[in-house]
C-alpha positions as CSV (number, residue, x, y, z in Angstrom):
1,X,-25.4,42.9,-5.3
2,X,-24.2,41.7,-8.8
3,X,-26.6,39.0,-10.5
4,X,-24.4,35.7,-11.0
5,X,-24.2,34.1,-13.8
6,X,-24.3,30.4,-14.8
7,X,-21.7,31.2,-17.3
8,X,-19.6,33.0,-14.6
9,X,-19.9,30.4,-12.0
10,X,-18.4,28.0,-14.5
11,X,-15.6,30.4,-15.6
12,X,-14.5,30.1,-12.0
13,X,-15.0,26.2,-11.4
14,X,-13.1,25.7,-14.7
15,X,-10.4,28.4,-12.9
16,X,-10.4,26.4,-9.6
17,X,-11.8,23.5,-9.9
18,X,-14.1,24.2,-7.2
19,X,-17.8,22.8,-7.0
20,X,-20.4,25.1,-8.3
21,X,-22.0,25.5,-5.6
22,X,-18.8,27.0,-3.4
23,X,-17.8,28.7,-6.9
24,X,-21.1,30.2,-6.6
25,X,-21.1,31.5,-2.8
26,X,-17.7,32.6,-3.3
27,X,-19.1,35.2,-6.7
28,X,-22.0,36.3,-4.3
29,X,-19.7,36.7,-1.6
30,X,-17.2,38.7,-4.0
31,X,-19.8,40.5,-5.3
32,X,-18.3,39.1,-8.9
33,X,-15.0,40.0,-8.5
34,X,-13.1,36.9,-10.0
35,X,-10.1,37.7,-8.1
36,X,-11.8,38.0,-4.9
37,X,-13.9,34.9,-5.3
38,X,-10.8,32.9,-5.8
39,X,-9.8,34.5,-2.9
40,X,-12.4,33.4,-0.8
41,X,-12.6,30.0,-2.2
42,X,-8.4,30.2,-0.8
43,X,-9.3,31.2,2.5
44,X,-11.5,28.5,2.9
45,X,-8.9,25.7,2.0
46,X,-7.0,27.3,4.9
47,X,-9.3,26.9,7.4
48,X,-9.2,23.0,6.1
49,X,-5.8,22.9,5.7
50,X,-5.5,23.8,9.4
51,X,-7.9,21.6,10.6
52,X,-6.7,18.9,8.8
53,X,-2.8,19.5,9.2
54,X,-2.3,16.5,11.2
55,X,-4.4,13.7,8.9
56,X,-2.0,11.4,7.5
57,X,-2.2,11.9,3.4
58,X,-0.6,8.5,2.8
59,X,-3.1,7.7,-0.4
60,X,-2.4,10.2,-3.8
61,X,-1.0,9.4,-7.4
62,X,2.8,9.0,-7.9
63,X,3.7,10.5,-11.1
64,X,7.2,10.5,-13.2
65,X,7.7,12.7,-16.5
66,X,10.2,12.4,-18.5
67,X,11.7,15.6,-20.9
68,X,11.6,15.6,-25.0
69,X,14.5,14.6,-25.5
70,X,15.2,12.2,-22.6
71,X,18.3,13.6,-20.4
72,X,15.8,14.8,-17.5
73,X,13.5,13.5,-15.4
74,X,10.9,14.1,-12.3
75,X,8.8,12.0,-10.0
76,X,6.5,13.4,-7.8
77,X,3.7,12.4,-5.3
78,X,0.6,14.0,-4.8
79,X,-0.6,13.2,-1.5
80,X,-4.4,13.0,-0.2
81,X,-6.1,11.0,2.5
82,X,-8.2,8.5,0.9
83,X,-8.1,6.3,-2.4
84,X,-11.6,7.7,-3.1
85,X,-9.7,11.2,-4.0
86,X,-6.7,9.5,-5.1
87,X,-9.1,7.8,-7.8
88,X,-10.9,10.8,-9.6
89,X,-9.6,12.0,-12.7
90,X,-9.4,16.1,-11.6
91,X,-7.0,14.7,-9.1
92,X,-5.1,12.4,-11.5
93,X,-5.0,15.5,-14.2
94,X,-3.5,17.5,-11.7
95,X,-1.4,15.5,-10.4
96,X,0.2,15.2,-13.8
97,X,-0.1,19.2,-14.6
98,X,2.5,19.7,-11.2
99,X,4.6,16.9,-13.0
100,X,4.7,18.7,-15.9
101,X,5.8,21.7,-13.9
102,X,8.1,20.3,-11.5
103,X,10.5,19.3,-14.3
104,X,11.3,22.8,-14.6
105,X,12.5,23.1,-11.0
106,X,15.4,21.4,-9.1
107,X,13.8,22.0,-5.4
108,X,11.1,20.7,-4.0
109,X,10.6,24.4,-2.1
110,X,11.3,26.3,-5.7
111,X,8.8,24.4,-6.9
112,X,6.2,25.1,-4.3
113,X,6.7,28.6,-4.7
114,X,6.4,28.4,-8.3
115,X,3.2,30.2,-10.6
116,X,0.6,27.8,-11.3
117,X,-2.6,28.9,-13.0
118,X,-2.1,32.4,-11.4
119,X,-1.1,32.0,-8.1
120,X,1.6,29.4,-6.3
121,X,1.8,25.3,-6.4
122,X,1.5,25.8,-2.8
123,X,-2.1,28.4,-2.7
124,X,-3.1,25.7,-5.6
125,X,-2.8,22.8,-2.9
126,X,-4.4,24.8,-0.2
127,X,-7.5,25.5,-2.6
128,X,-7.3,22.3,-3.4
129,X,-7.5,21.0,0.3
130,X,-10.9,23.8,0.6
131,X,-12.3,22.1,-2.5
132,X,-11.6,18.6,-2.0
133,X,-11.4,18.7,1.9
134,X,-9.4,15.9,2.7
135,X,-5.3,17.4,3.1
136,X,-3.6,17.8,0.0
137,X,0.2,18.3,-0.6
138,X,3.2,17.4,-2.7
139,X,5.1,14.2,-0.9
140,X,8.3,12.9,-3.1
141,X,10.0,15.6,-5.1
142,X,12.8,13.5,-7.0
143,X,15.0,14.7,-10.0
144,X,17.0,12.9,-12.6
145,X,19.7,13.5,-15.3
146,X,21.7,10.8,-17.4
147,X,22.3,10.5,-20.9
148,X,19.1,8.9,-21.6
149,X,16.4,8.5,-18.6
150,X,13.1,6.2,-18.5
151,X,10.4,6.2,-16.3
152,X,7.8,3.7,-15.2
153,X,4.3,4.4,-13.3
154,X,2.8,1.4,-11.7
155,X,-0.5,0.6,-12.1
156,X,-3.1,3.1,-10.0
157,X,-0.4,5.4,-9.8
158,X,1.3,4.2,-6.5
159,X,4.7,3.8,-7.1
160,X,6.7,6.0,-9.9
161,X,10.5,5.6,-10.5
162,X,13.3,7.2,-13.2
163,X,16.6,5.1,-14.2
164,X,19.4,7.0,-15.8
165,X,21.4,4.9,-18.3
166,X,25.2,5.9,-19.4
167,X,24.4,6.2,-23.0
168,X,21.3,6.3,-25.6
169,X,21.8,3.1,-27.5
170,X,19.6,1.5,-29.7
171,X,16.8,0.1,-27.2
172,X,17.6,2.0,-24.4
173,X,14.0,2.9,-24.2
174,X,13.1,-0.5,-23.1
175,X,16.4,-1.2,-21.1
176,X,15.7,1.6,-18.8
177,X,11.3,0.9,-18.6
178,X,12.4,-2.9,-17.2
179,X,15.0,-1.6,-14.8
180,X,12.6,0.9,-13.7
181,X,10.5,-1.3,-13.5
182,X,13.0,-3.3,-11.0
183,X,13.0,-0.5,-9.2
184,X,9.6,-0.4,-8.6
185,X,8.8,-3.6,-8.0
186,X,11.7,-4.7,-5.7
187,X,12.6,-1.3,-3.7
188,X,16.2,-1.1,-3.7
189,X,18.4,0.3,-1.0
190,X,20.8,1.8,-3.1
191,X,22.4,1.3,-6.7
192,X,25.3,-0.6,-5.7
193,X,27.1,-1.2,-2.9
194,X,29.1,1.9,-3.1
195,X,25.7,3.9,-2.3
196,X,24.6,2.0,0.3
197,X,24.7,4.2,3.6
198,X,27.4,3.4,6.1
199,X,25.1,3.0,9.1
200,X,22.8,0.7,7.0
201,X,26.0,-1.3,6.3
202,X,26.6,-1.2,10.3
203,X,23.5,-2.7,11.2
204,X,22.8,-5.0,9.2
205,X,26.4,-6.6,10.3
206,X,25.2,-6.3,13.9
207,X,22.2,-7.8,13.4
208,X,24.1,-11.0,11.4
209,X,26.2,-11.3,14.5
210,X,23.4,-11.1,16.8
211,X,21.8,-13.9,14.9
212,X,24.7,-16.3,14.9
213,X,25.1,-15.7,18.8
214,X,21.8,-16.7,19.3
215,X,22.9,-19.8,17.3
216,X,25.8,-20.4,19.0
217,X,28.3,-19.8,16.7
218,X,31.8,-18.3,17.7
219,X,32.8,-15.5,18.3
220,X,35.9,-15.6,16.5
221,X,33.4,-16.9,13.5
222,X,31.3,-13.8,13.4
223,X,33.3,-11.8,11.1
224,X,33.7,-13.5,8.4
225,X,30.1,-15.3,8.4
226,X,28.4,-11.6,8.5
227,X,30.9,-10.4,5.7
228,X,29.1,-13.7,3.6
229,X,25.5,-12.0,4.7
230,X,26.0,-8.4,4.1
231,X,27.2,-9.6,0.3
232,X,23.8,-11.7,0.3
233,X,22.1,-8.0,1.8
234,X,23.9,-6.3,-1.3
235,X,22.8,-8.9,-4.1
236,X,19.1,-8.5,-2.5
237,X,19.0,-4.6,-1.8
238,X,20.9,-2.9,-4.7
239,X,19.5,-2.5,-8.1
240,X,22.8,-3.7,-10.2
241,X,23.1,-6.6,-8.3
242,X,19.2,-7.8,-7.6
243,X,18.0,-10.7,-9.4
244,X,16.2,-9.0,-12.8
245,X,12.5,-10.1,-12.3
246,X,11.9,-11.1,-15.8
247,X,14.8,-13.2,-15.8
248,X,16.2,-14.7,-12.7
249,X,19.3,-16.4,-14.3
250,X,20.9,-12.8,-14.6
251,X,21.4,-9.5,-12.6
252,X,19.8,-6.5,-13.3
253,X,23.3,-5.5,-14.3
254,X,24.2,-8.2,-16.8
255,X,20.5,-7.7,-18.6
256,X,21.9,-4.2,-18.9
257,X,25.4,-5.4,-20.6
258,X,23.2,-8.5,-22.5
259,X,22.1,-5.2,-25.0
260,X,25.2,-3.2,-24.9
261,X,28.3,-4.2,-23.5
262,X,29.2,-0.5,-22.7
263,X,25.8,-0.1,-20.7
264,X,25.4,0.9,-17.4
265,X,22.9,2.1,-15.1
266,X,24.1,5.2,-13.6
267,X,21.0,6.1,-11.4
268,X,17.5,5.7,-10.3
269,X,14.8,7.8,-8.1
270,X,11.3,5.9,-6.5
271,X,8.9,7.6,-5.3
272,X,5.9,5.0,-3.4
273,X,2.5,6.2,-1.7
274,X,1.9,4.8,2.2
């Protein structure tokens, strides 16, 4: 049997991330083959990963990145089952290390499969699961491109969101960190009404009529009172149109054009834990 090293054992954790004491039973158990002993320490988040497969992993860190020269972007969740693990900084720096990686990827399933630290993003979360054991995995996988995009992480790294703006003007920096911070803070159905689903649209006009039924109104009435409440639904669900939070006397939109009159907001993405 190969004598273990403190030195080796640490190579490994550093490697993994593993505790040293499974880094350590996973060398014996190798016989000091690295390769092996990460091995072993993967077969073991398996065996988790399969217990735990139907464990809700509603707590994690939302993360958005945002490239050099700011035309791309990326939020992604990672997802765990407590706010303990959600909380430690390994899980926080890996969370951002995938984020970092995922901007090179325009699938959620190219990503998984791509090489992280020698093996795939989805063996890392399975060793991950072993080490940590609670279930870890990769929950929103959203991509943005504009001509300049912003992000903004809310505090504790719950909610993460990109906005894509039609053109890099001077300030566009803080245009696009207040509207995505809109985003985050007032969860947006849609852009504008144009984006807004069809079926959404549908029921929400049912359930306006259902309401005025139940307060007597006429039927002949119905139409035309809903059309008034879906435009009220549109000013309160889509970003262009909501009330901008830091000041409620304009739109999100008309903030926009209040620093150039040729600025729009062409998308956003949101990401949210729970």
């Amino acid at each position: 049997m190969a004598k273990i090293t403190a030195a080796e054992v640490n190579k490994l954790r550093k490697m993994t991330g593993a505790g040293m004491m499974d880094c350590k039973k996973a060398l014996v158990e190798a016989d000091g083959d690295f390769e092996k002993a990460i091995e072993v320490l993967r077969k073991k988040g398996q065996k988790v990963a399969a217990k735990r497969a139907d464990r809700e992993s509603s707590e994690g860190a939302a993360i958005a990145k945002v490239n050099s020269d700011d035309t791309k972007g990326v939020v992604i969740s990672l997802n765990c089952e407590t706010d303990f693990v959600a909380k430690n900084d390994d899980f926080i720096t890996l969370a951002n290390e995938l984020a970092d990686l995922a901007m090179g990827f325009e699938s959620k399933e190219d990503f998984l499969a791509a090489e992280f630290k020698g093996i795939t993003v989805q063996d890392k979360l399975i060793e991950q699961t072993g080490v940590i054991g609670e279930k870890i995995e990769i929950g929103g996988f959203k991509r943005l491109s504009a001509p300049f995009v912003g992000s903004y992480i809310h505090a504790g790294n719950k909610i993460a969101t990109l906005v894509g703006l039609s053109a890099a003007v001077n300030g566009a920096d803080t245009v696009a960190k207040d509207v995505a911070m809109q985003a985050a803070a007032m969860n947006p159905v849609a852009l504008n009404e144009e984006g807004v689903d069809q079926s959404v649209i549908d029921k929400e006009i049912e359930i306006a009529k259902d309401l005025l039924r139940q307060e007597g109104k006429p039927e002949e009435m119905l139409d035309n009172i809903a059309k008034g409440k879906l435009k009220r639904f549109f000013k309160d669900n889509t970003l262009v149109n909501q009330d901008f939070i830091k000041d409620s006397k304009q739109s999100v939109a008309q903030y926009v054009k209040s620093v150039d009159s040729s600025l729009e907001i062409t998308g956003f993405q949101r990401v949210a834990l729970g």
